[in-house]
Every structure is written in structure tokens, then in C-alpha cells.
C-alpha atoms as one frame of an Amber mdcrd trajectory, in Angstrom:
protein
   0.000   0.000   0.000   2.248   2.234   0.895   4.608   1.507  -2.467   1.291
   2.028  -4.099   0.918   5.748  -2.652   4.571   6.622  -3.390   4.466   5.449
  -7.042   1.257   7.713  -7.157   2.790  10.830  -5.247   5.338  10.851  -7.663
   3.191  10.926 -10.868   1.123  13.657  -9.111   4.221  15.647  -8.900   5.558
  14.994 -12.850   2.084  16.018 -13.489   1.503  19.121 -11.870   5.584  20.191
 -13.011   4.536  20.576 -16.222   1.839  23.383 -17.262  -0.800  22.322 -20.510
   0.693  22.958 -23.502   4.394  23.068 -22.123   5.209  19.196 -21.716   7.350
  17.083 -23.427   6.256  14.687 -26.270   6.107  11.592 -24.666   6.288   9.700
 -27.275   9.207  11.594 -28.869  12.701  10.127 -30.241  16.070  10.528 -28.154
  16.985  13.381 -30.614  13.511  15.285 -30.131  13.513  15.542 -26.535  12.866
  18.814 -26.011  10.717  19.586 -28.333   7.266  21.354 -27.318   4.066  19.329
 -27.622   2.442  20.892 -30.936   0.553  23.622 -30.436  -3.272  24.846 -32.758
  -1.890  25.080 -36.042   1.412  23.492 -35.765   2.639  20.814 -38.028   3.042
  17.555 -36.297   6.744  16.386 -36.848   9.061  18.435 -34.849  12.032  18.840
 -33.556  14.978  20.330 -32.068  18.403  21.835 -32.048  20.090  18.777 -31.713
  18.099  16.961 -34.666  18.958  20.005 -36.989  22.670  19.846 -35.707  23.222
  16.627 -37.637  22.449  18.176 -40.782  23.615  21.725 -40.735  27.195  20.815
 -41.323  29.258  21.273 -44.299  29.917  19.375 -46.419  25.763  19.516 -46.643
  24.554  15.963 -46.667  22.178  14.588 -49.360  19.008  13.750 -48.676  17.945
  16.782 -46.386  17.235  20.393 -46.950  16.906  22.769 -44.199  14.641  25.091
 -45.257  14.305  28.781 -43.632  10.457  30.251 -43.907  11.267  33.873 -43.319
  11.884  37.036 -45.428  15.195  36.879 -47.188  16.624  40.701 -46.589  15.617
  41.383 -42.907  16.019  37.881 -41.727  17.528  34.995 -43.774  20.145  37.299
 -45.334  21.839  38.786 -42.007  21.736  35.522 -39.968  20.617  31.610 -40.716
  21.304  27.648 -40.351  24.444  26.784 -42.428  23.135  24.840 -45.551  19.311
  26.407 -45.507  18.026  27.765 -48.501  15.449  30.654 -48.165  11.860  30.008
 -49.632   9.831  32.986 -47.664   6.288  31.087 -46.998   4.876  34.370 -48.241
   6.318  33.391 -51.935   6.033  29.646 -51.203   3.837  28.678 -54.752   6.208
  30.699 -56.860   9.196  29.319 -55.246   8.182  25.910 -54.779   9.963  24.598
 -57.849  13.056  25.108 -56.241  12.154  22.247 -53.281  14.309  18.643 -54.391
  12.704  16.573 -56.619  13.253  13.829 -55.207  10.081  13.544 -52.535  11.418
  11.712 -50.212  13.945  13.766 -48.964  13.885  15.181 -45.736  12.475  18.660
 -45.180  13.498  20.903 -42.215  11.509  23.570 -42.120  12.124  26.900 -39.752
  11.363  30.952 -38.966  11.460  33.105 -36.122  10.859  31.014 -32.799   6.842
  29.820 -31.160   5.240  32.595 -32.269   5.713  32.096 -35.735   3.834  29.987
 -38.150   5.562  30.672 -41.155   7.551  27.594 -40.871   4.723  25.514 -40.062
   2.517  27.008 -42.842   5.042  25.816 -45.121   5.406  22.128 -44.417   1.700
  21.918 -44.812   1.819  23.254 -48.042   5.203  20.778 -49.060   2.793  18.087
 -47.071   0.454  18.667 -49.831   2.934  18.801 -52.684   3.373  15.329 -52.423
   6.747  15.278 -49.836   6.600  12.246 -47.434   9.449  13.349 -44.528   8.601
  16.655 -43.462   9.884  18.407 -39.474   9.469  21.476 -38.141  12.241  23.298
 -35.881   9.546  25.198 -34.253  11.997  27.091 -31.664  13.578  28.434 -34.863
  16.737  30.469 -35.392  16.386  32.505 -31.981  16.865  29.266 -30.411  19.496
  28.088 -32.285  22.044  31.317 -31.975  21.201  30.848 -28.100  22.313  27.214
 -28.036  25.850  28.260 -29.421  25.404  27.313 -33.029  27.313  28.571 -35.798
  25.269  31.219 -37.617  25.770  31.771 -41.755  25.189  34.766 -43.920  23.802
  35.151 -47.534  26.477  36.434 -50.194  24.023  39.719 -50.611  24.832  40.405
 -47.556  28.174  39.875 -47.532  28.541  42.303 -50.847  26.233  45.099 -49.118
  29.112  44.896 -46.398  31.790  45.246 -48.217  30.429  48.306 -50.205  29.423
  50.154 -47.577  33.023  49.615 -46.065  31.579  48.218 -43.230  33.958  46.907
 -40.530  34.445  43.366 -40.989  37.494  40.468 -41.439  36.402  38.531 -44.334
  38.586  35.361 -44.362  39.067  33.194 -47.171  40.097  29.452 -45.881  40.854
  27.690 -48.833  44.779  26.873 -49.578  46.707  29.621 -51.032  48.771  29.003
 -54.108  46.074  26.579 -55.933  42.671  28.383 -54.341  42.743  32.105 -53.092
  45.864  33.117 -55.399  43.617  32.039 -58.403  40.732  34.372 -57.468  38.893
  35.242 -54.582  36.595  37.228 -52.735  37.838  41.022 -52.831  38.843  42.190
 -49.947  39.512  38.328 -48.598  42.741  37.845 -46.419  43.803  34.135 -47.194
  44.123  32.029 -43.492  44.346  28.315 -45.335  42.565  26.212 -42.663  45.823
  23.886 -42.763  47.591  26.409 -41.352  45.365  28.741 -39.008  47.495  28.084
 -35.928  50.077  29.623 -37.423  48.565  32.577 -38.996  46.787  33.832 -35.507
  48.685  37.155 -35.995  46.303  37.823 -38.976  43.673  37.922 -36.697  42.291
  41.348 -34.802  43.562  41.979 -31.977  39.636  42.782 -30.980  37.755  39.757
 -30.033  34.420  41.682 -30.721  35.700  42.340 -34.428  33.279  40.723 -37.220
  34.875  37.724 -38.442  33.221  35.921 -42.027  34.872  32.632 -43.136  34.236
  31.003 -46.430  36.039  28.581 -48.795  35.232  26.335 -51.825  30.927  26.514
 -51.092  28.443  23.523 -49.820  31.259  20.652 -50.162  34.259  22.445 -48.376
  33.938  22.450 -44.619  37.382  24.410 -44.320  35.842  27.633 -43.428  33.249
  25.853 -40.824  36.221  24.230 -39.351  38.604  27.697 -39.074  35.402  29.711
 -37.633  35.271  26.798 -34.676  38.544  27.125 -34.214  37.931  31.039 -34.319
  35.107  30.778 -31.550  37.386  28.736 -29.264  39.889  31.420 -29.029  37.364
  33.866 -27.581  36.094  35.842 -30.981  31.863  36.569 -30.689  31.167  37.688
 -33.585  31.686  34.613 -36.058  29.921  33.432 -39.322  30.240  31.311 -42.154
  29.509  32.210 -46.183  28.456  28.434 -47.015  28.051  29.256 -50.633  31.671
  30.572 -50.649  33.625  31.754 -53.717  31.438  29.382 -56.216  28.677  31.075
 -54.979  30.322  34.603 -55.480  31.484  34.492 -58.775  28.364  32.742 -60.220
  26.490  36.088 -58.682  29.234  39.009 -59.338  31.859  37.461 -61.330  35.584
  36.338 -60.449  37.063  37.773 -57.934  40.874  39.329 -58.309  43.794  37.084
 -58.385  47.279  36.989 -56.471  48.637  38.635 -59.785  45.938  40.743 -61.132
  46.738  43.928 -62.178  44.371  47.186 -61.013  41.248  47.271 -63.515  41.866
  51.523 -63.506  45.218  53.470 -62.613  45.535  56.950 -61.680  49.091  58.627
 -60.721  49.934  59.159 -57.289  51.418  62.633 -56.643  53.416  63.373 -52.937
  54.120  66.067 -51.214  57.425  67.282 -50.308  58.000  64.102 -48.334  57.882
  61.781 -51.134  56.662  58.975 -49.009  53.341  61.193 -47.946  50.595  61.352
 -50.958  48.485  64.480 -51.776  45.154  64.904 -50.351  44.390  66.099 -53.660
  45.507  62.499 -55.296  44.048  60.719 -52.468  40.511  61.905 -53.143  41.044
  61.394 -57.144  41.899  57.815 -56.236  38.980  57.082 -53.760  36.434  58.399
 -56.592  37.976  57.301 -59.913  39.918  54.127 -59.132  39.566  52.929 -55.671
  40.143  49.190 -56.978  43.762  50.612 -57.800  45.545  51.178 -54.496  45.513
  48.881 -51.208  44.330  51.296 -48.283  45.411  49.868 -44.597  43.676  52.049
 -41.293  46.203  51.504 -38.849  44.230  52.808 -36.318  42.840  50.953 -33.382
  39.894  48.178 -34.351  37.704  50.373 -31.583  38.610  53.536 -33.975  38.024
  51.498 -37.039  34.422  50.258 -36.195  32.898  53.879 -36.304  34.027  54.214
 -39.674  36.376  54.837 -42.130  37.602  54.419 -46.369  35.289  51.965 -47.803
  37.639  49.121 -48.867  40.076  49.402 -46.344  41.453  46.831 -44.521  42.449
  46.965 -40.262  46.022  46.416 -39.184  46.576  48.181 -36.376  50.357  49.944
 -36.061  51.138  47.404 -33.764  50.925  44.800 -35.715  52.156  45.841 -39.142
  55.262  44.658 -38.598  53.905  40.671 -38.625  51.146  41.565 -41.173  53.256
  43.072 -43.528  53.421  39.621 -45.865  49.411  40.432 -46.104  50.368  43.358
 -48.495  50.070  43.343 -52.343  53.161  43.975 -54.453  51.083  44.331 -57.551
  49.401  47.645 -56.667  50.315  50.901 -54.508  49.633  49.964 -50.709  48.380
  53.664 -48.739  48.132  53.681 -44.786  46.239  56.035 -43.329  44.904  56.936
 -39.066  43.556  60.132 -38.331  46.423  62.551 -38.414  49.147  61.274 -40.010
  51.353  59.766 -37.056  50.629  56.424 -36.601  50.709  55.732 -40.622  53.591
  56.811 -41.286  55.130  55.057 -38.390  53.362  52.106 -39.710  55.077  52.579
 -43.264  58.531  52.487 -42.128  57.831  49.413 -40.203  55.895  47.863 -43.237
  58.842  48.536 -46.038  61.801  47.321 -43.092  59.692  43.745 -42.649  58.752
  44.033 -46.583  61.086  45.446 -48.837  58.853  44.445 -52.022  55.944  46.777
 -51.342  54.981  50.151 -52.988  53.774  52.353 -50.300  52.698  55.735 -48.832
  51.002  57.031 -46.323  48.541  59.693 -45.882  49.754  62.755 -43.952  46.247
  64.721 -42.834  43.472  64.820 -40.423  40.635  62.754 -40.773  37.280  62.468
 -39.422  34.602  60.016 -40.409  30.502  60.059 -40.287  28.635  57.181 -39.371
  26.957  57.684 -42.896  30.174  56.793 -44.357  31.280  60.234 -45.415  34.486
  61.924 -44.622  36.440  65.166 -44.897  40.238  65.393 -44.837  42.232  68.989
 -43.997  45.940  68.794 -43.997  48.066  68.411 -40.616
């Protein structure tokens, strides 16, 4: 009797822990097992972080598609799974021919957490298309960034970046000589995978600096393997271009090479010190042929994040010395801060470590606007 009243104590108490609607499937696989109970208007097959885990990894397996139900350009662009395409449920029946053919393969579907259905309206309508293997990650993308997962971004995204000059280290993974030195992303400093251990000095100093990693698209898992290794060594803002340079020159075109020469030229005039260019050339350049020189802030990544030349790269004076095999000897490299100091520090130390480069450094004040604008008066 008494075993009796203890075994039904204790099923009281499991009972009342969990509130209606909040339980646990019972029913529910080892890999689903903390997925919510579905909810009025929910798609039946869920599951959870751990499930989608297996196949967000790259090289992306066959058989699966993760598939993210939000809108592209506020949502799917800045931040989603690794491997998911984008098919907004809003443009589901015009995108729908873009699903595998094969129906049988398995369909992850996710949006925005819950409270959103967008995800869930979707596999009903792929339920009805005829696809047999259909699951819902109903806590979504919120829930997967708060686990730890590795977030990706769209190569939009990525471009919008870049032309805007945004702050950002965009790494390129792949090997050197046979990959990145026969085209690549521009702006891409090359940290082959193989060798990341060694190359930590290419790195900002700035753990909170913006770091993208891509390689050789969906069957390359270099760059997913380098950003891991990034995370570990205490960086927080880390993602992954899946789609890589394949994707990027089948949308823009290829990418410069190790030995491409500038697309436009314009002549740099100094100033008395030869080593110093002319404001005068320096604004030429920036409008007419930016694509010509190789600009370097050598400010501080804290000063660099609140803006400055669209293009430019961060290497902080400190570090130029071990950087300085990062610059080009195929086009003019210019170092810049905001007064004229710290660059031209940063050019003597450049030339002494590499002899090979063509450089010069801007001698003025500078102050940048958050909208990306600028003015320049000399020292």
C-alpha cells in the first residue's frame, strides 16, 4: 500500500511540473527531446536543435534540406542555419519549384521562434505537394544562436558589407597558391585552414571584431572548421559564407587574383616628403579608381568600427610589422589613421619587414561620419 501511494505521489508531482501545452512529447525520439508538444496550427513532426545539428554541417549531406520560412533581406540574409536555402512562406507557390525533386527527402523547415507559423505554414503546403518526410524546428533560429550554433550569412549580404566599407574580417580558408591566389573574394585575407594556428597574428587583436569565413561553397567544410577554431579562441562575432567563392562568382563574377593587375590606374602625386601622398591624389583615387591602391587604417579596431575608407582593410600599427606579408606587391599599398602619425610610423615598419611593397602614407586629419562620409584637412 504504501509503495502504491509513493508510485502515485510521484506521478502527481511529474504532473503538476509541467503546465498544458508546455510538456514534453512523450512519445518523442532521443533526438527530439525537447521539443514542445504541438501547439493549434502546428505541423506535427518536430524537432529540435540537436536533430537540426546533424544536418547543418558542411559538407551539406544529401538527402535533407533545411529550409528557412522567413523574409530573405531582414532575416535569412543577415543571420541563418548553415546549408538552408530561403523560400519565404509568403512566396512559397512561386518558389516551390526550387524544393528537391526527389520527394522523399527530408524537409526541415524553420522561422522566427513559437510565435511564428511561417515555418509551419510551409510544411503543410510541401505536405500537400506530395513530400513524405517533413519536421518542423519550431523554436527556430532565436533558439538556435542561443544554443551556441554557428550562424551563416547570404552572399548579398556579404557584398552590401563590403560596399558600404563596413567593418568586418572577411577570411578566405581555402589553400593559397592553388585556391585564393587564383581568385577570390575582394577584400579576402587568405588564413588556409591547414595552417590557421600559425597565422593567428592575422587575426584582430579585438575579439568583438566581425569575423566571415568562407572557402570552396556547400562541399568544403574548411571555413566551418577555421570559424570553430575562431570561436574557441574567444572571438563573438563569427559566421560562415556556405556558398563561398562558387557562390560569389556565379552572382558578381571572379574575384581578383594573387597577380591581377588594377582594372583603372591613376598617378599618385606626394608632397614634399615623397613617401606622404596628396590629399588632392588621395581623393582622385577614392572616386575614380579605388580598386587601384591597397588602403590599410592603422588605427585601433575600436577607432576602425565607427568608420572609415570603404575598402580598407584593419592592421593596427602594432601589428604591421607581422602583417606586412598580407600586403600586395602588384598595386600601390596607402596607410592612413587620423592625423598622419601612426601611418607613417606604420610605413617604415611595413617597407623594413617588406622590402617588395609600394607604399605611402597619408599625412592629414581625418574624421569620419557614421553615414560613411568623410572630410580630410591637412596636418
Amino acid at each position: 500500500m504504501k509503495l502504491r501511494l509513493s508510485l502515485l505521489c510521484a506521478g502527481m508531482l511529474v504532473a503538476l511540473s509541467f503546465a498544458p501545452g508546455e510538456f514534453v512529447v512523450a512519445n518523442a525520439s532521443a533526438a527530439d527531446a525537447s521539443v514542445e508538444s504541438p501547439k493549434a496550427g502546428w505541423y506535427s513532426q518536430l524537432v529540435d536543435a540537436d536533430f537540426v545539428a546533424k544536418y547543418a554541417v558542411l559538407p551539406k549531406p544529401d538527402g535533407v534540406q533545411i529550409i528557412d520560412s522567413r523574409p530573405a533581406s531582414r532575416k535569412f540574409d543577415p543571420g541563418h542555419i548553415p546549408t538552408a536555402m530561403n523560400l519565404h512562406d509568403g512566396d512559397f507557390d512561386k518558389l516551390a519549384d526550387q524544393l528537391p525533386a526527389d520527394k522523399a527527402t527530408l524537409l526541415i523547415f524553420y522561422c522566427e521562434g513559437f510565435e511564428c507559423m511561417l515555418s509551419h505554414n510551409s510544411a503543410f503546403k510541401a505536405e500537400k505537394l506530395g513530400y513524405k518526410n517533413i519536421k518542423v524546428y519550431a523554436a527556430g533560429y532565436p533558439d538556435w544562436i542561443k544554443k551556441g550554433n554557428m550562424g551563416a550569412v547570404s552572399l548579398p549580404f556579404l557584398k552590401k558589407k563590403l560596399d558600404d566599407g563596413a567593418p568586418l574580417t572577411l577570411i578566405d580558408s581555402r589553400p593559397k597558391e592553388r585556391k585564393y591566389d587564383k581568385g577570390h573574394i575582394p577584400g579576402a585575407i587568405n588564413i588556409p585552414d591547414s595552417d590557421f594556428d600559425k597565422l593567428l597574428d592575422r587575426l584582430p587583436a579585438d575579439k568583438a571584431s566581425p569575423l566571415y569565413f568562407y572557402c570552396e561553397g556547400l562541399s568544403c567544410k574548411l571555413s566551418s572548421d577555421s570559424a570553430v577554431k575562431a570561436v574557441k579562441l574567444g572571438y563573438t562575432q563569427v559566421k560562415v559564407v556556405p556558398e563561398g567563392y562558387p557562390g560569389w562568382v556565379k552572382l558578381y563574377g571572379a574575384g581578383p587574383t594573387a597577380g591581377a593587375a588594377p582594372a583603372a590606374k591613376v598617378a599618385i602625386q606626394t608632397t614634399a616628403d615623397k613617401d606622404a601622398i596628396a590629399i588632392a591624389s588621395f581623393e582622385k583615387i577614392l572616386k575614380e579608381a579605388p580598386d587601384s591602391v591597397f588602403l590599410v587604417d592603422v588605427r585601433d579596431p575600436a577607432e576602425f568600427a565607427l568608420g572609415s575608407f570603404k575598402g580598407a582593410i584593419n592592421m593596427p600599427g602594432a601589428t604591421v610589422e607581422k602583417r606586412a606579408g598580407e600586403l600586395p606587391t602588384d598595386k600601390p599599398v596607402i596607410f592612413f589613421c587620423s592625423a598622419g602619425g601612426r601611418s607613417g610610423d606604420a610605413l617604415d615598419k611595413a617597407r623594413k619587414a617588406n622590402p617588395k611593397i609600394k607604399a605611402y602614407f597619408l599625412d592629414a586629419n581625418v574624421k569620419w561620419t557614421k553615414d560613411g562620409g568623410y572630410a580630410i584637412t591637412e596636418n
